[in-house]
C-alpha positions in Angstrom: 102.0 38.3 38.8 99.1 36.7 37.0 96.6 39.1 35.5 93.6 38.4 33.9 92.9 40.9 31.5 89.3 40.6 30.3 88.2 42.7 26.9 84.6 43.7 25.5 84.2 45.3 22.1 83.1 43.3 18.9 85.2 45.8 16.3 88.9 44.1 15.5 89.8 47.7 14.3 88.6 49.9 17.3 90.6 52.2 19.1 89.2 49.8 22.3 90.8 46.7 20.9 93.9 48.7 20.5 93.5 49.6 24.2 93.0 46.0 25.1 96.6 45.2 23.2 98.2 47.9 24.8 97.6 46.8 28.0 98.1 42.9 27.8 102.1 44.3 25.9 102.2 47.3 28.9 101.7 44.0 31.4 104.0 41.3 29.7 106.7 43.8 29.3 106.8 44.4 33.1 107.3 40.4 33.5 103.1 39.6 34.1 101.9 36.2 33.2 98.8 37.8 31.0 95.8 35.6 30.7 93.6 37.2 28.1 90.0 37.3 27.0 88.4 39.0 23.9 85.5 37.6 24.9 83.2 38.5 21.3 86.0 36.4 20.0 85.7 33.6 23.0 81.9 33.5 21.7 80.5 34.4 25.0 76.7 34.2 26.0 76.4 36.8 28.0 72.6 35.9 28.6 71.8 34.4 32.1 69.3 31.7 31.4 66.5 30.7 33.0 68.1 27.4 35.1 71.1 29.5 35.8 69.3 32.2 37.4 67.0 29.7 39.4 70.2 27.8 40.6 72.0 31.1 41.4 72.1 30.6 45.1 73.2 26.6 45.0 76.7 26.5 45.4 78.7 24.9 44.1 75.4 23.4 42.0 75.4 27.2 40.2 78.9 26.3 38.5 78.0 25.0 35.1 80.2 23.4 33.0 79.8 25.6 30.4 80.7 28.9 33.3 83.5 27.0 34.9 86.1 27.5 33.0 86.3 31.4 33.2 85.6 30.9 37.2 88.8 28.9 37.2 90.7 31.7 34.9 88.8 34.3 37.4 90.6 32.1 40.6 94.1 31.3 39.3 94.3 35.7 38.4 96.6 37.6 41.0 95.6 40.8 39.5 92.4 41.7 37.0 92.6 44.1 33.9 89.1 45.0 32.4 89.2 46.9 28.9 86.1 48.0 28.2 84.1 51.1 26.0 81.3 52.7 27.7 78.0 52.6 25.7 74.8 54.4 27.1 76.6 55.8 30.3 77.3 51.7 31.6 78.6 48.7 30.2 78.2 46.6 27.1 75.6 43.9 27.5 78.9 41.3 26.6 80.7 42.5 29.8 77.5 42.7 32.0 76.3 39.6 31.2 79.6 38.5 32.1 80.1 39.5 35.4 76.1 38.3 35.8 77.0 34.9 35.0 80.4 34.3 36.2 81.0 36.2 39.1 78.8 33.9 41.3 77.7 33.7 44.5 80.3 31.1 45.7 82.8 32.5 43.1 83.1 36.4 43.7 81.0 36.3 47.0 79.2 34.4 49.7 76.5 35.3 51.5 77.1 34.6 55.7 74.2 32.9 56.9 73.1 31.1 53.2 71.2 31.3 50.7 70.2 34.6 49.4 70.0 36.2 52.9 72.7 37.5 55.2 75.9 39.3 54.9 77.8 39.7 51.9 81.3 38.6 52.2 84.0 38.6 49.7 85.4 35.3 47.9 88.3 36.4 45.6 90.5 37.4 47.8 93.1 35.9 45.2 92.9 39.3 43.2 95.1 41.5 44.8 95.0 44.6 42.0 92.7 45.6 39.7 92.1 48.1 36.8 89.7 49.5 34.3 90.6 51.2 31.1 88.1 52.3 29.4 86.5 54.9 26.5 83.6 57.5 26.3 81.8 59.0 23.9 80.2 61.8 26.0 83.2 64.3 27.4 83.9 64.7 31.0 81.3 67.2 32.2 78.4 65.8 30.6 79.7 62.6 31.8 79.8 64.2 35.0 75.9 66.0 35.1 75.1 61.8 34.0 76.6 60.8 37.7 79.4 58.6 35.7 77.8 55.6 36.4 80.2 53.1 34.9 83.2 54.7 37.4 81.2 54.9 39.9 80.2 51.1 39.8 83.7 50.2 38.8 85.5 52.0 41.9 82.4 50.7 44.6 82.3 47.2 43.4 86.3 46.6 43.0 86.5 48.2 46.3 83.8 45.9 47.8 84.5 42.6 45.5 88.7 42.9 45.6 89.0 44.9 48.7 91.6 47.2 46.9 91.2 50.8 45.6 90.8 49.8 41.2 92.7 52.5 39.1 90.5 53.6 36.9 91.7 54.9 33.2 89.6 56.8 31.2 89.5 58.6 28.0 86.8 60.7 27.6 84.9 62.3 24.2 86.9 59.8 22.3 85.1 61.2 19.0 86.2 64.5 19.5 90.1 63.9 20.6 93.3 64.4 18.2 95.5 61.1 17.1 98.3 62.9 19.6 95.8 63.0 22.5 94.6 59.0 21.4 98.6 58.2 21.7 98.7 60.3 24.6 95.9 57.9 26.2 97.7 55.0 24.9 100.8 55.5 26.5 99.2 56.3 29.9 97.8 52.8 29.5 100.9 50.9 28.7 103.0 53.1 31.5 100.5 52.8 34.3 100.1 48.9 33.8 103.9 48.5 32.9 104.0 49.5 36.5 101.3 47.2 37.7 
């Protein structure tokens, strides 16, 4: 299977970038094809400009040049890994703006009926699994009392995007946890997508 595995964390020495390894090695030792982005290291704007957003709803004419190479990464993926921390109880702006400006209408959706009316229906139907692995700071039950927005969102919009239930990894008070309990997490990750 072909899985996209998408990272968001700008420190090379983070327990997160060691996640993102993890998983990509969990997934190529099972066989995957792994196509992976570190996207602080791709140089990703994550900032949808002004054109882009007044274009949003002209398909194909919303497909930049400089956005259509990950839409064709997103399309040729069987299977989509994201490996992400979780800042301010959602996502870093790198991995929001992503999805902002790559997962189109046209690309990740259509709306039946055009432009920006109508009903939303589902476009990449090519992405048959999906996962998120990803770190807190704030520990499960204040995490909870938040509404944990960031699973929430993750497990609603894969659901509604992929049409498949994500699996949803999560380490939670990360500042707080023992090295056994951060190799603990580590080999969920690498047994979970090993299995993929």
């Amino acid at each position: 299977m072909r899985v996209h595995v998408i990272h968001a964390h700008p420190v090379e020495t983070s327990f997160n970038r060691t996640l993102f390894r993890t998983a990509v090695e969990g997934l190529q030792s099972a066989g995957h094809e792994v196509d992976a982005l570190n996207l602080y290291d791709e140089g990703f704007s994550p900032v949808l400009t002004r054109e882009e957003r007044l274009n949003y709803h002209d398909v194909p004419g919303n497909l930049t040049p400089e956005i259509k190479p990950y839409v064709d990464r997103l399309r040729a993926a069987e299977a989509l890994v994201v490996v992400h921390p979780v800042w301010n109880y959602g996502y870093p702006a790198m991995l929001k703006g992503y999805f902002d400006r790559v997962f189109l209408p046209g690309v990740s959706f259509t709306m039946e009926g055009g432009g920006d009316r109508g009903k939303l229906v589902p476009c990449l139907t090519n992405i048959k699994k999906v996962a998120f692995v990803t770190t807190y700071g704030g520990n499960r039950w204040r995490t909870w009392v938040m509404g944990d927005p960031p699973r929430r969102i993750a497990m609603r919009w894969g659901w509604v995007t992929f049409k498949t239930r994500p699996k949803y990894l999560a380490l939670y008070d990360m500042n707080n946890v023992t090295p056994s309990q951060l190799n603990g997490f580590l080999g969920t990750v690498r047994t979970t997508l090993g299995q993929f």
